[in-house]
N, C-alpha and C positions, 0 to 999 in steps of 0.2 A: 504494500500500500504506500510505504514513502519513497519509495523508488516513481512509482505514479505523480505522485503528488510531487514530486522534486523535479520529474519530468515537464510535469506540464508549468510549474513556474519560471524554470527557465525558460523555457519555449517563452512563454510569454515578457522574460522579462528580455532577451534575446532579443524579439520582432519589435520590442518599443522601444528600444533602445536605452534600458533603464541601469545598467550595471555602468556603477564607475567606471574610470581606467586605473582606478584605485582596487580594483576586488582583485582578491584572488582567493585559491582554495577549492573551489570544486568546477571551475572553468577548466576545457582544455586551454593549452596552453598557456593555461596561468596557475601553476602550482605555486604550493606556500612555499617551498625552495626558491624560487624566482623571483618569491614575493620578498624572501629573508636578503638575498642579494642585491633588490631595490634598494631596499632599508638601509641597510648597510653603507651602501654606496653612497644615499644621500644623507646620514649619520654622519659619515667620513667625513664628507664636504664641509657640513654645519660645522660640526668641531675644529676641524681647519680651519674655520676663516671666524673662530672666535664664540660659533653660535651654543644655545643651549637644546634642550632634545628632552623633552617633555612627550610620552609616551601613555595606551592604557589598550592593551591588546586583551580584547575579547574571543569567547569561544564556543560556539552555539553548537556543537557536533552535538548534543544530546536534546536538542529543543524541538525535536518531533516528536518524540519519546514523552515528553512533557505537558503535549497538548493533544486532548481528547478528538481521533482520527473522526468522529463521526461528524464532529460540527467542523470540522476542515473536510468533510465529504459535501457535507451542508451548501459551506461556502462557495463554493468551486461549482455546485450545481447552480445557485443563483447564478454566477458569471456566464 
């Protein structure tokens, strides 16, 4: 059921063009590897040139698991 449901929010967030160029994580071509060498690279920079690096990294892997599948079946059929 979240494999469905994760499907089709991509899908939709995909055709409207709604994902940063800041996401990563369950993107092809945008792993959290990729995302870590971002970071880094612009970390390096700020630090270099004197700056500070004020962070707060979140982590939703288990926030399906957390919300009741029937009323996200709910929602998805109004749309």
């Amino acid at each position: 059921m979240e494999q469905f449901i994760r499907d089709y929010i991509i899908h939709h967030f995909l055709h409207s063009d709604l994902f940063s160029k800041n996401q990563f994580g369950f993107l092809k071509g945008r792993s959290t590897m990729l995302q870590l060498l971002h970071i880094m690279e612009e970390w390096t920079a700020a630090l270099e040139n004197g700056g500070q690096i004020n962070i707060i990294y979140t982590d939703f892997e288990k926030a399906f698991d957390k919300v009741p599948h029937h009323l996200l079946l709910k929602k998805t059929a109004e749309l």
